[in-house]
C-alpha positions in Angstrom: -26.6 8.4 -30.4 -29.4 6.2 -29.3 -30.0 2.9 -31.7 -33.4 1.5 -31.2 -34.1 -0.9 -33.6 -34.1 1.2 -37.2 -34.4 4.1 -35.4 -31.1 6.3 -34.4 -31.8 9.2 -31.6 -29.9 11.9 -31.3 -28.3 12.3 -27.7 -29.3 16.2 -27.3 -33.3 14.5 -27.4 -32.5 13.3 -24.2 -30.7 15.8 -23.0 -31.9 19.0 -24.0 -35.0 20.9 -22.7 -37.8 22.2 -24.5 -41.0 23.3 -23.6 -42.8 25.1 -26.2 -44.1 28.8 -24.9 -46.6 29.8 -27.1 -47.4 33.3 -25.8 -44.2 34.2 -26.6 -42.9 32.4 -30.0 -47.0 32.7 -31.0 -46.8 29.5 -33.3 -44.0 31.4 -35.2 -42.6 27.8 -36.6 -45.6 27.6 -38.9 -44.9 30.6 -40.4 -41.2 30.6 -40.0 -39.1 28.4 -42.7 -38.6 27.6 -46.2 -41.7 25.8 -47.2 -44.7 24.4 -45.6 -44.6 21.7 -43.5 -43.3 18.4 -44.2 -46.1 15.4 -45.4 -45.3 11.7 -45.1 -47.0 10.3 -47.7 -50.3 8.5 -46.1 -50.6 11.8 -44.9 -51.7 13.1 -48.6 -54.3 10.7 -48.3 -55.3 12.1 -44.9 -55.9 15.1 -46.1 -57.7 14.3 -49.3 -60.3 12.4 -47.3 -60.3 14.9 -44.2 -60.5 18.1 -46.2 -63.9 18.8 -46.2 -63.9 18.8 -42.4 -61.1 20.4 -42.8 -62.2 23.7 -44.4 -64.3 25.5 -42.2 -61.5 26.3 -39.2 -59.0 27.6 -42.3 -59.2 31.3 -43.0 -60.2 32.6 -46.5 -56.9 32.8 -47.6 -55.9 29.3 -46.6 -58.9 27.8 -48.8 -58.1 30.1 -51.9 -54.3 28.7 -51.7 -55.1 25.0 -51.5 -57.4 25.7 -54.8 -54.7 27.6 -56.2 -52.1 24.9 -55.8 -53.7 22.1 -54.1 -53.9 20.6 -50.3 -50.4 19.5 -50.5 -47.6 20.1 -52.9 -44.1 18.2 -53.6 -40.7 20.4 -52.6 -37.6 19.5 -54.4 -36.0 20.2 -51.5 -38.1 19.1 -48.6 -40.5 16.5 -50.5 -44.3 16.8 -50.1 -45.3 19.7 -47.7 -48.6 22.0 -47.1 -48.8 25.2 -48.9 -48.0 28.4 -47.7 -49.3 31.7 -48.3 -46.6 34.0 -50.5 -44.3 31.5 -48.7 -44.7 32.2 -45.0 -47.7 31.4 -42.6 -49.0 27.6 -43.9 -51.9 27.2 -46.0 -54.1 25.2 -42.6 -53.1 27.9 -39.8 -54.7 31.0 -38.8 -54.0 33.6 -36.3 -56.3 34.2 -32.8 -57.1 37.5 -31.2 -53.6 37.4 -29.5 -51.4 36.7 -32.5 -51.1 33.1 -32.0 -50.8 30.9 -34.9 -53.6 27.9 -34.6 -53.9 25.1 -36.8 -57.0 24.0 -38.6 -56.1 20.6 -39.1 -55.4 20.3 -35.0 -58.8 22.5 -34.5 -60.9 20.2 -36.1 -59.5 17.3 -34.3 -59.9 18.4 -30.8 -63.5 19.3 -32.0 -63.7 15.7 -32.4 -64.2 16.3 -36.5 -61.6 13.9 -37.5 -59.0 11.4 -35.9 -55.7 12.7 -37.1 -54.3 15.3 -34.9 -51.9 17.1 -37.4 -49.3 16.0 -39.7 -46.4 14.2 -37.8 -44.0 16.5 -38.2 -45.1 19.6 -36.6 -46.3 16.9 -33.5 -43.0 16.3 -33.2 -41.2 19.6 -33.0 -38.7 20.3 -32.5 -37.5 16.7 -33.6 -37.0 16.5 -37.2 -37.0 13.0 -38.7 -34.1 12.1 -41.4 -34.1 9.0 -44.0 -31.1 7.5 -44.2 -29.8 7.6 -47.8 -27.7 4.2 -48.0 -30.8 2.5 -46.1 -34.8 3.8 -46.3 -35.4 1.4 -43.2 -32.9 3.8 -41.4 -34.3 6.9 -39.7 -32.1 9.8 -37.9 -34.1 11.7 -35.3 -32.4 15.1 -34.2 -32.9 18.2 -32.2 -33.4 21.4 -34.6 -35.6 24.0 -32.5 -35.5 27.5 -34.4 -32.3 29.5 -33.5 -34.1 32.4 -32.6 -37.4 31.4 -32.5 -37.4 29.0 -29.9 -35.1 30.7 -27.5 -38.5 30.7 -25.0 -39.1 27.2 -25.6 -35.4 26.4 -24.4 -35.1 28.7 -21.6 -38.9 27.5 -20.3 -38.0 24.0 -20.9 -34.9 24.6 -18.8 -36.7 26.0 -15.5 -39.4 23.2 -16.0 -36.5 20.4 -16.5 -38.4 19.0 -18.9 -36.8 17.0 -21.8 -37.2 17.4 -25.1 -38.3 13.3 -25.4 -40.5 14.2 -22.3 -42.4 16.9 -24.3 -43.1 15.0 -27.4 -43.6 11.9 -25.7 -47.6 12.2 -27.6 -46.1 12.6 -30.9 -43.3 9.7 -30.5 -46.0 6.9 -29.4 -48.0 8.0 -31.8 -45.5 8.1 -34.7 -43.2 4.8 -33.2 -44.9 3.0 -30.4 -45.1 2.8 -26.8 -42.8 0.3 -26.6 -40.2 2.5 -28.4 -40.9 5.4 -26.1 -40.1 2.8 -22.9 -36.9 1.7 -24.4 -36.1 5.2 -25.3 -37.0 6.3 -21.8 -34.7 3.5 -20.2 -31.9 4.9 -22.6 -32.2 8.0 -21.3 -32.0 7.1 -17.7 -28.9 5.0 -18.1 -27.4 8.0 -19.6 -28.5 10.4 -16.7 -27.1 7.8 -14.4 -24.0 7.2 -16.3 -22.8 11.1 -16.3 -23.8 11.3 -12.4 -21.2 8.8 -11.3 -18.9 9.8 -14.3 
């Protein structure tokens, strides 16, 4: 485990290998699991004020389901999260010509339509962030690709020796800092280091 400030890495982040392969998983992780994906809660907010952008890159379906049960809804189990359609593909993706599940909320973004990329969560995959439940300031950040699923994204990640903190090095400046990446970087080096002369 890597401790940097309130923030507690797990070591397979730095020493796994990921690289997600999207013509073969096709985006299968926003379809794949037992709700929609998980919300911090300023991102409600970003999607109330975005939604209207939004809109027009979600399919038919998507925009029936958000009226149906709203642009975000709360999971006993999981906390606030997007809605899904009959409890599979989410509520903001939508599949191209080749299968591949693409996500409205990312579409609109790199059509420079809004500033927020996607919710942090799926930017992050396949780290999953954990609260700690003695201490809120605490967060646990662990490895969790899809057993099956993700078998691609290993093996790929593996020929390209990329790590998984490598991979989502985007998604953890943008959700901790660059500073944070740096130090978690240097972590990562001393323990490459430490198991070669070990």
């Amino acid at each position: 485990m890597i401790a940097i400030d309130q923030v507690l890495v797990s070591d397979e982040i730095v020493e796994e290998q990921f690289v997600c392969n999207l013509s073969r998983c096709k985006g299968g992780c926003c379809e794949d699991g037992d709700a929609g994906a998980p919300l911090e809660r300023a991102e409600l907010a970003e999607l109330d004020n975005l939604y209207e952008k939004i809109e027009p890159y979600m399919t038919v379906a998507g925009r029936n389901e958000v009226k149906r049960s709203g642009r975000y809804l709360y999971d006993r189990s999981f906390g606030w999260v997007t809605p899904t359609l009959s409890g599979a593909l989410c509520a903001y993706g939508r599949k191209d010509a080749n299968g591949v599940i693409l996500c409205a909320i990312e579409q609109a973004y790199l059509d420079g339509k809004i500033q927020w990329k996607k919710p942090i969560s799926c930017h992050l995959f396949p780290i999953r962030i954990k609260k700690s439940r003695k201490d809120p300031d605490i967060e646990y950040l662990n490895y969790e690709p899809r057993e099956d699923l993700c078998q691609s994204a290993c093996s790929l990640g593996k020929e390209l020796k990329v790590p998984v903190y490598t991979f989502v090095k985007d998604a953890l400046i943008r959700k901790y800092g660059a500073d944070f990446y740096e130090a978690l970087t240097a972590a990562a080096e001393r323990l490459n280091e430490g198991k070669k002369s070990s």
